[in-house]
C-alpha positions in Angstrom: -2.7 58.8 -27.4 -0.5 56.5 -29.7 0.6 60.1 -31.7 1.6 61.3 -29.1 3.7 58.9 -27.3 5.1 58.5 -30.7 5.8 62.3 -31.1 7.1 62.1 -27.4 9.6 59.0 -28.7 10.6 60.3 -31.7 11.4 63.8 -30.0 14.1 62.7 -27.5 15.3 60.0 -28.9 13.7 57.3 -26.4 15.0 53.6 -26.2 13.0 52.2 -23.7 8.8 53.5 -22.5 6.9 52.4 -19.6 3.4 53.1 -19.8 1.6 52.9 -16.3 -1.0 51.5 -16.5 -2.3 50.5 -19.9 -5.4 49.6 -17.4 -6.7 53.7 -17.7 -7.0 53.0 -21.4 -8.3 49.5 -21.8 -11.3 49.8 -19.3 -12.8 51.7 -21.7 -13.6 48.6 -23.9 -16.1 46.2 -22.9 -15.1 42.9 -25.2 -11.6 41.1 -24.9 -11.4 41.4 -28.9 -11.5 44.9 -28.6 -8.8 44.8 -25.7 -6.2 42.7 -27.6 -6.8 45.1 -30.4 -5.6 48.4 -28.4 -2.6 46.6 -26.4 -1.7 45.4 -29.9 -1.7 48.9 -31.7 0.5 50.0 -28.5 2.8 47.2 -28.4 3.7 47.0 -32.4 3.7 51.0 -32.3 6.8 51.1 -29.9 8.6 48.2 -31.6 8.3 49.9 -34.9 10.1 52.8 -33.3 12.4 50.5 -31.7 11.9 50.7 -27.9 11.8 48.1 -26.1 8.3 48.6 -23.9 7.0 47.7 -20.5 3.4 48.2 -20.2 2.0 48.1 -16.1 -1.5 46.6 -15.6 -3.8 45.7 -12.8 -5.2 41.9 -13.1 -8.8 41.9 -14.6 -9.8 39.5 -11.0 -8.7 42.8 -9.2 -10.9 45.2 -10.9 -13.2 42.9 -10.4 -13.7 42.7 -14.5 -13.6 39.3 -16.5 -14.2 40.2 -19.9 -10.5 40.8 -20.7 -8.6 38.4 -18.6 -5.4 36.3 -20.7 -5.9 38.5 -23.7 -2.4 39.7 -23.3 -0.6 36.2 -23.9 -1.6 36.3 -27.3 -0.3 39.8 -27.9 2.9 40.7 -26.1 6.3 39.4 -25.8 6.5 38.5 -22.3 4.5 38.9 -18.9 5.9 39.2 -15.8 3.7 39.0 -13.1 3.7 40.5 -9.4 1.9 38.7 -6.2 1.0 40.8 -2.6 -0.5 38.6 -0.1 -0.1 38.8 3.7 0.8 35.6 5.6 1.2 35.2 9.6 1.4 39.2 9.9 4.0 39.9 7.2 3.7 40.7 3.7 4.6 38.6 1.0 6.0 39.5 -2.6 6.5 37.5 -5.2 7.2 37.8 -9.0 6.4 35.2 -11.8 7.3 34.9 -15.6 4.6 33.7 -17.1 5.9 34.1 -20.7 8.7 34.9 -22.8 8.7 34.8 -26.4 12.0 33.0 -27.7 14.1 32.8 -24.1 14.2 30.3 -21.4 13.2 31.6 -18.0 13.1 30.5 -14.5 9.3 28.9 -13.5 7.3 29.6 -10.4 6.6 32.1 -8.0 10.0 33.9 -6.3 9.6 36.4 -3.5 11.2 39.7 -4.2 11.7 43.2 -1.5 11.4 46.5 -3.2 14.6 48.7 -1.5 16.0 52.1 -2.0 18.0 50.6 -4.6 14.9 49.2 -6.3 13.4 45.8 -7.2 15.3 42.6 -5.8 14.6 39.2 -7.4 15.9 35.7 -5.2 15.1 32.7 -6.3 16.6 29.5 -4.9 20.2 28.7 -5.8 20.9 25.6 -8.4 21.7 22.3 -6.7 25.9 22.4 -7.0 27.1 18.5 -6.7 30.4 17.5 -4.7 32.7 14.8 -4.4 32.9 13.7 -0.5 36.5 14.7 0.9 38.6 12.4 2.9 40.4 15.3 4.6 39.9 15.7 8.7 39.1 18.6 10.2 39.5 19.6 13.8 36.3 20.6 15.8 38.5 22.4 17.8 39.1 20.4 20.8 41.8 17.6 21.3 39.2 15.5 23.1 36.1 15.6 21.1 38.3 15.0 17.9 39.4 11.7 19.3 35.8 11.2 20.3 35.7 11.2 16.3 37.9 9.6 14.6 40.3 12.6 14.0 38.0 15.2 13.2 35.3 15.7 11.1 35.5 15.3 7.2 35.6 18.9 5.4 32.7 19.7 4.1 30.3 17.4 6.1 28.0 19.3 8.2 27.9 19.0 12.3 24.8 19.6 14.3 25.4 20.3 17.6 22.0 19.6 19.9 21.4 20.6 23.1 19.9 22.4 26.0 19.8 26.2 27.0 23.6 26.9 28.3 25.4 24.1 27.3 28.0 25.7 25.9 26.3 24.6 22.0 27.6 28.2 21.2 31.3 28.5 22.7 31.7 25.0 20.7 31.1 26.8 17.1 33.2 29.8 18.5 36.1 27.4 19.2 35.3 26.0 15.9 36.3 29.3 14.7 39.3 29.5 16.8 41.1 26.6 15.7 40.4 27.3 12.1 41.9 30.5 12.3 44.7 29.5 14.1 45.1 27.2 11.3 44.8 29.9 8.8 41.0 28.9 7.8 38.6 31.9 7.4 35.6 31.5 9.3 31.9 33.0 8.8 29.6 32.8 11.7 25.9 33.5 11.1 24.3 34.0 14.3 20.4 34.3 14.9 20.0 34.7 18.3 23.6 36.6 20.2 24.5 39.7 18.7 28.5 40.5 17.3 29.1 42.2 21.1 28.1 39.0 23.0 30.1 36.6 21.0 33.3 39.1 20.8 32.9 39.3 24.7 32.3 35.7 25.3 34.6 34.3 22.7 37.3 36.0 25.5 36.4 33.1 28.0 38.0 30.5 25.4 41.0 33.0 24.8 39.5 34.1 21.7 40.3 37.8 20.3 37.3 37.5 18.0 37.1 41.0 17.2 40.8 41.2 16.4 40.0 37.9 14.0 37.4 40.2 12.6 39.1 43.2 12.1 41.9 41.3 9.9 39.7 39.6 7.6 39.8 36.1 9.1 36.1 35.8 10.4 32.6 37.3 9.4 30.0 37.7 11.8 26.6 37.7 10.2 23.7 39.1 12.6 19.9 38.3 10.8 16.9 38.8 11.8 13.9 36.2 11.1 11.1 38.8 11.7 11.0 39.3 8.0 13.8 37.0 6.6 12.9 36.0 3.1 14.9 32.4 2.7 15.6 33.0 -1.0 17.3 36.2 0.2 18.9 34.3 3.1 20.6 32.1 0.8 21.9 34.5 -1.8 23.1 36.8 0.5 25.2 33.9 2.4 26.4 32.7 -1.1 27.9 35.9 -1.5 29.4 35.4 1.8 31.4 32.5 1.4 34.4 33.6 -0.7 37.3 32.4 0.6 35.4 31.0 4.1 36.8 27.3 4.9 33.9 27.1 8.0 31.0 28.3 9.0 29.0 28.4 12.0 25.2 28.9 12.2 23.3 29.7 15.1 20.7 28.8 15.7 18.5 26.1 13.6 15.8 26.5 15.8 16.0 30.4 15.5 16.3 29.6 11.3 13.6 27.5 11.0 11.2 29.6 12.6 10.9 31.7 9.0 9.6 29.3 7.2 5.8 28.7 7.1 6.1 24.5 7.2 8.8 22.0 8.8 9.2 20.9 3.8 10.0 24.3 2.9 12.8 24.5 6.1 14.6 21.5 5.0 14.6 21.9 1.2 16.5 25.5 2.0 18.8 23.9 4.1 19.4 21.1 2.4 20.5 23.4 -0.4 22.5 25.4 1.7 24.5 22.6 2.9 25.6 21.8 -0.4 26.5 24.9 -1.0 29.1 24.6 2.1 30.2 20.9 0.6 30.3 21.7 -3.2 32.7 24.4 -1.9 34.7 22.4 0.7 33.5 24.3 3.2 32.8 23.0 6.9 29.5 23.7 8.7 28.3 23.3 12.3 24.7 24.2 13.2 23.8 24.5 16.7 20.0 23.6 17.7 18.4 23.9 20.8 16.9 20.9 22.8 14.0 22.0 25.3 14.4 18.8 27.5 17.3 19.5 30.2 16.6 15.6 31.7 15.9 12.4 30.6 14.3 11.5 27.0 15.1 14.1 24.3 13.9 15.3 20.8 16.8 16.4 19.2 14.9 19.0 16.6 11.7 19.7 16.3 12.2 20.1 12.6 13.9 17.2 11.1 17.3 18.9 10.9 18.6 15.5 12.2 17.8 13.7 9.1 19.8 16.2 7.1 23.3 16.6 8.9 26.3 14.7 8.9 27.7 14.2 12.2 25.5 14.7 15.4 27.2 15.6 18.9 24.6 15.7 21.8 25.4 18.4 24.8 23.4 17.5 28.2 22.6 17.8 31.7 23.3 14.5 33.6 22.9 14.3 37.2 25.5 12.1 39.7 25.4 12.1 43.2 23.0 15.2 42.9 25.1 17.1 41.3 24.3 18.7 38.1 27.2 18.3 35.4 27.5 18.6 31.4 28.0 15.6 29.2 28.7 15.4 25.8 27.9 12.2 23.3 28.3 11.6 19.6 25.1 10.1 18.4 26.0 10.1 14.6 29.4 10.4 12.6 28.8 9.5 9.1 31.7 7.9 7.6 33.5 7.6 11.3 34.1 4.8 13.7 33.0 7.4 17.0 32.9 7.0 20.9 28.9 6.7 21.7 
């Protein structure tokens, strides 16, 4: 079989071989001695002719074999590993580099989605440090901002808590507004209301949303978390914020609900949010508060402990009359209104 992949090379001139799977040809020896010798002869075959060489295997666990297992560190270059696993209905991919003779590589397990353009990798983006900015920037309504000290300082990140119809949402929008009015590109990342609903609600505030779209000035992101992979979240919103000065996401409670446990949540965001601040980029995240009366939780998922700057949206009755309050419970940095 080596003669005649080498006949095969040799004949049109090949630079790179896959051989899928070496598997077919190994089970036929019993001893790992004798295995390391045959993936040896193939691997120093096709470097001789100077290809470089993938070679496709299942795991010996999976074919239920042991005799073999880990022979192939000692022989080849490199092994790259692939994971399939299914968790809370979905399926799970992820790749590992196990080794890589004479090059530094990326450890642990990253997911990865096989598309129509092939095999993407996303692994979590590097920690980017920033300097904190004195700069103010307007929430977007005269009122609040004096609630504030001025404004919020760029880059710091706003969480914005509250019941169902609140108006959590129409606050990020006119977020948006003011920052394009003062010729700030905005990126909102909505989870729950589709591009339609906020263009048509964003009309109530006097808002032409889908004109601020159409010239370049805002980007309206619609994901969905029935199979959101967080790694690929991230990357995708990285590529997203060229030239953004603020961003709105909506909702943390919609977000939070990909991840399989309250540590993994808050490690992404937390690296998210510095990618907003190493960037000077402002942030408000909206997060819904189940209680309508009385004591509150403000997340369920620690998002709290992350943030900035914390404005609280309620109901509140007087003379039993249900009306909307607003409080700031946390301005980092800021004298603030309680």
């Amino acid at each position: 079989m080596i003669k005649e992949v080498e006949n095969a090379v040799k004949k049109i001139g090949a630079k790179r071989v896959v051989v899928d799977p070496t598997s077919t040809l190994l089970l036929q020896f019993d001893l790992a001695v004798a295995v390391r010798g045959g993936l040896n002869k193939i691997s120093k075959s096709l470097e001789a002719l100077g290809c470089t060489s993938i070679l496709t295997t299942e795991k010996p666990e999976s074919l239920g074999m042991t005799t073999w297992k880990n022979v192939e560190d000692f022989v080849l270059d490199g092994i790259i590993v692939l994971y399939s696993r299914a968790e809370d209905g979905k399926r799970i991919r992820e790749v590992e580099v196990e080794k890589m003779r004479g090059e530094s590589f990326l450890t642990g397990r990253h997911p990865f989605r096989i598309t129509n353009e092939g095999v993407g990798v996303f692994s979590m983006p590097k920690y980017e440090p920033s300097a904190a900015s004195e700069e103010r920037v307007s929430i977007g309504s005269e009122s609040i901002d004096k609630m504030i000290g001025g404004g919020v300082f760029r880059g710091d990140c706003t969480l914005v808590a509250g019941p169902t119809g609140t108006g959590k949402t129409l606050l990020g929008v006119q977020f948006i507004k003011n920052g394009v009015e003062n010729n700030e590109k905005g990126l909102i990342i909505s989870f729950e209301e589709s591009p339609g609903v906020l263009i048509r609600n964003a009309e109530n505030i006097g808002f032409n949303l889908e004109k601020a779209e159409k010239d370049g000035l805002v980007k309206i992101i619609h994901p969905s978390t029935i199979d959101l992979i967080p790694e690929e979240f991230l990357s995708m919103v990285k590529e997203e914020l060229n030239g953004a000065d603020r961003v709105v996401i909506d909702s943390a409670t919609s977000y939070s609900s990909a991840f399989k446990d309250p540590a993994s949540y808050k490690d992404n965001l937390v690296t998210m949010l510095q990618l907003f601040k190493s960037r000077g980029i402002t942030p408000i995240i909206t997060s819904e508060m189940p209680e309508l009366f009385g004591a509150f939780k403000i997340t369920n998922s620690g998002t709290s402990f992350i943030v900035d700057n914390i404005i609280i949206l309620k109901y509140v009755e007087v003379a039993s009359e249900i009306r909307k309050a607003i409080s700031v419970l946390k301005m980092r940095g800021s004298q603030h209104e309680k």
